[in-house]
KOLROBA-938774 format. One line per field, with one value per residue (C-alpha): residue number from 0; residue in three letters; x, y, z. Coordinates in steps of 0.5 Angstrom, whole numbers, plus 500, padded with zeros to 3 digits. Layout:
pase	[NUM ...];
segu	[ALA ...];
u	[X ...];
v	[Y ...];
w	[Z ...];
! end
This chain:
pase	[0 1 2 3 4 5 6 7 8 9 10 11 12 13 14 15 16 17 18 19 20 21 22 23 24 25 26 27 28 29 30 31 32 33 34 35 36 37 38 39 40 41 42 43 44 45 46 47 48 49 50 51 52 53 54 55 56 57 58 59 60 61 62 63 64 65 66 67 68 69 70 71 72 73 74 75 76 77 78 79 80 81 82 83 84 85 86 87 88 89 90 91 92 93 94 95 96 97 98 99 100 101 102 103 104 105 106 107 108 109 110 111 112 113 114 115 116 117 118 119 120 121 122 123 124 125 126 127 128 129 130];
segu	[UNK UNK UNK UNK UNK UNK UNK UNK UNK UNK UNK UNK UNK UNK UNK UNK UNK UNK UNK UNK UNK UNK UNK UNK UNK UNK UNK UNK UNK UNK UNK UNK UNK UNK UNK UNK UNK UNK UNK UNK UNK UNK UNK UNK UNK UNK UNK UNK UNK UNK UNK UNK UNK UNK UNK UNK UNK UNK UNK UNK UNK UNK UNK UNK UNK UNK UNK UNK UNK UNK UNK UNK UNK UNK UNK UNK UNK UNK UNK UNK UNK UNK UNK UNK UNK UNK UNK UNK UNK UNK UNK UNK UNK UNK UNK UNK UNK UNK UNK UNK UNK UNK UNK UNK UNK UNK UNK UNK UNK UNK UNK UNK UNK UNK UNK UNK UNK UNK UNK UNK UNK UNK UNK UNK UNK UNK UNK UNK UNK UNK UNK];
u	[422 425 429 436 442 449 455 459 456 456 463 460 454 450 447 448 442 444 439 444 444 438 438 439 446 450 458 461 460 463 464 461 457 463 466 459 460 468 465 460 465 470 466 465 457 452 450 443 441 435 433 441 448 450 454 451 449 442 442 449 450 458 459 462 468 466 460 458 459 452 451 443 440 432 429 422 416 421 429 433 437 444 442 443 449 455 459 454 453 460 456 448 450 443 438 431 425 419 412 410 403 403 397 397 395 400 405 401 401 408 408 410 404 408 409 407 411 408 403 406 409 411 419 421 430 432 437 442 443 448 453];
v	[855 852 847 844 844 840 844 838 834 827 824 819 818 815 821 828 832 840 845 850 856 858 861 868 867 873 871 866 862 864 862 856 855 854 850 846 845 843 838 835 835 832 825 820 820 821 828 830 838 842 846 848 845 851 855 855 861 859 865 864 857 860 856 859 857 852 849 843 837 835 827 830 837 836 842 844 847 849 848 855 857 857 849 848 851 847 850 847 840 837 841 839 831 828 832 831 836 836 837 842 842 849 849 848 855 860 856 857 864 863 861 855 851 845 839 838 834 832 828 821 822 827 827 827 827 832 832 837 840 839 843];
w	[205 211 206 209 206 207 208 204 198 199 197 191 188 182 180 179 177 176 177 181 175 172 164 167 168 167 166 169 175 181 189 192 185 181 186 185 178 178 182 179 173 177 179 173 175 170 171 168 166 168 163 161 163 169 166 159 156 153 148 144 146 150 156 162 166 169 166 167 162 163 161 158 159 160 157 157 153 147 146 148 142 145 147 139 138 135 141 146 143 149 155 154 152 149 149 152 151 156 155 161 158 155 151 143 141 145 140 134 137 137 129 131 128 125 127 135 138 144 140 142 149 154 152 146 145 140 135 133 128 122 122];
! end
């Protein structure tokens, strides 16, 4: 793609935004990516998760070691089931749902035909459930 990287991450910055694993993650991080992580976890920046936290199991909610300790995750089109879980709630910080206009029918088809939440804005915060 032709894309740059840095070989060292810069030293400080005033934000983190995380999209280093995706959904797909199958045991823990490891090499570089691990390394990433616990250093992400180690500044006192505020960190923003795309998706998910890396690290995260988005199906049972489990982090991995390392995980990031995400400030806030931003989701898209629906919340994955694990991003709700008790387990999740110190890894995920708040958590926002973004609208990638996915049309109304393909959640109506989903049996999703409740309140739609988009309706209002683009970016919705979600609460978590009680426990």
């Amino acid at each position: 793609m032709g894309v740059s990287f840095l070989e060292e991450p810069p030293g400080s910055t005033g934000l983190i935004v995380d999209a280093l694993i995706g959904y797909g993650l199958s045991g823990d991080p490891k090499g570089p990516s691990a390394e990433l992580v616990d250093r992400a976890n180690g500044t006192e920046a505020p960190t923003i998760s795309l998706d998910a936290p890396s690290g995260l199991d988005v199906t049972t909610g489990s982090p991995a070691n390392p995980c990031v300790q995400a400030t806030a995750t931003l989701t898209l089109a629906l919340p994955k089931r694990g991003l709700l879980t008790a387990e999740a709630r110190s890894v995920v910080g708040r958590l926002f749902l973004a609208d990638i206009s996915v049309p109304a029918a393909v959640y109506a088809r989903m049996g999703l035909g409740g309140p739609r939440p988009f309706e209002e804005w683009t970016l919705v915060e979600l609460d978590f459930p009680q426990a």
